[in-house]
Each structure stands twice: as C-alpha cells, then as structure tokens.
C-alpha positions in Angstrom: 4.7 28.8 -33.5 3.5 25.7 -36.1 1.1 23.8 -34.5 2.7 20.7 -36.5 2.1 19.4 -33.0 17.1 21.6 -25.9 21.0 20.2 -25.8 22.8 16.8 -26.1 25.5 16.1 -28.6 24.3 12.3 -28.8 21.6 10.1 -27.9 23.6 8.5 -25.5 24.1 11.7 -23.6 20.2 13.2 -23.8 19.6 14.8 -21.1 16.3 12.9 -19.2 14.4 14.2 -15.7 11.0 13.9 -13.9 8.2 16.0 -15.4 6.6 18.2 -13.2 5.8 14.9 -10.2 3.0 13.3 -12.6 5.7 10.8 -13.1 6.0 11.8 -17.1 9.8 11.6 -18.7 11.7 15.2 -20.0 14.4 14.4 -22.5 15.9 16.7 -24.4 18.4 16.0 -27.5 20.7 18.7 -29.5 20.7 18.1 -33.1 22.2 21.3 -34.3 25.4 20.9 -36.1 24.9 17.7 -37.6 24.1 16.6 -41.3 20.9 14.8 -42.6 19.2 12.5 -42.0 21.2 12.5 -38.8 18.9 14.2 -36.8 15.8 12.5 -37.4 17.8 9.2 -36.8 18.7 10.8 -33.3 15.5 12.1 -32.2 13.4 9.4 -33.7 15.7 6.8 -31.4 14.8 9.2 -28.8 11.3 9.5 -28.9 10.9 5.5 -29.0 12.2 5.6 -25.6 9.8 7.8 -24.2 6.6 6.4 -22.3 2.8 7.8 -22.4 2.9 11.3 -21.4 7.2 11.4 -22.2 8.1 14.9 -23.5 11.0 15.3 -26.0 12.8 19.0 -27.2 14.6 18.8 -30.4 16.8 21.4 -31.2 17.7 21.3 -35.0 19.4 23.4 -37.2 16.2 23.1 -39.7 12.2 22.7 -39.6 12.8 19.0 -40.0 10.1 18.6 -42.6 10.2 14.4 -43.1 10.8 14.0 -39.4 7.5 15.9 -39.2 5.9 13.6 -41.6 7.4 10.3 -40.0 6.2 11.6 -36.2 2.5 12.3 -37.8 2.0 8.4 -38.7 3.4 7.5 -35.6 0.9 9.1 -33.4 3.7 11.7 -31.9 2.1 15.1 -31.4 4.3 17.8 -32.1 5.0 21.4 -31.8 7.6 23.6 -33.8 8.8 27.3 -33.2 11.1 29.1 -35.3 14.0 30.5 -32.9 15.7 34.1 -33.5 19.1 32.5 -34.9 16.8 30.1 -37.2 17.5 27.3 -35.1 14.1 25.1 -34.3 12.5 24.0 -31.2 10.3 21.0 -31.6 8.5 19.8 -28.8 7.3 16.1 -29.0 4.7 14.2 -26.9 4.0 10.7 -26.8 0.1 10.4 -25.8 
C-alpha cells in the first residue's frame, strides 16, 4: 500500500451510498479499460462532487501518476494499492 494518500463504466453511472450513518458520501467509479487522460478526467469530475468527509474508490488500469499530483494541490488525500492483476485501488477523501 502507497500512502500517496471499485466499478462504474461512466461518471454518470458511479455508484454513490451512505457512509457508515455519519452522513459522509461512498462513490465509487471504474476506470479500467479506458485510455488517458480519460481516467483522471472521470474521477477528477467525481471527486468535485463529493462533500467533506466524501469517500471516492478509483479502480484504474495504472498508478495514475499526474492524477496523483493534481489530487495533492487540491487538498484530496489519497491512498493507492497495487491489486494482484496490476489493476489499482485508489481511495480518495475529501477532508
């Protein structure tokens, strides 16, 4: 696990539920598949939607290396983990 700190096709179809009762947003958006810089556009849109405390898992194809970058000046912590097919998990939380 990188402590740079799972499946819809599109944004429009992320997948969005209650957080554990404290009233925080879940989303989860699947970015496998799809060419650059697609992903980051898709998850980026994403993550402006969530509020303070709103969880976000990307699933991505690669360690998404500039969307890394881009989430660090916008205050979006973030954890990564390497799957067992290469695939990546990245977990995102607006504070």
């Amino acid at each position: 696990m990188n402590l740079d700190t799972p499946h819809a096709d599109t944004l429009e179809n992320h997948t969005a539920s209650p957080d554990g009762g404290d009233g925080a947003m879940r989303m989860e958006v699947d970015a496998r598949g799809l060419e650059p810089p697609e992903p980051m556009i898709r998850i980026l849109a994403a993550v402006e939607t969530l509020g303070a405390g709103g969880v976000l898992l990307a699933r991505t194809d690669r360690r998404p290396v500039y969307l890394l970058e881009t989430l660090s000046a916008r205050g979006v912590r973030r954890v990564t983990e390497e799957q067992t097919h290469g695939h990546w998990i990245i977990t995102l939380r607006r504070a």
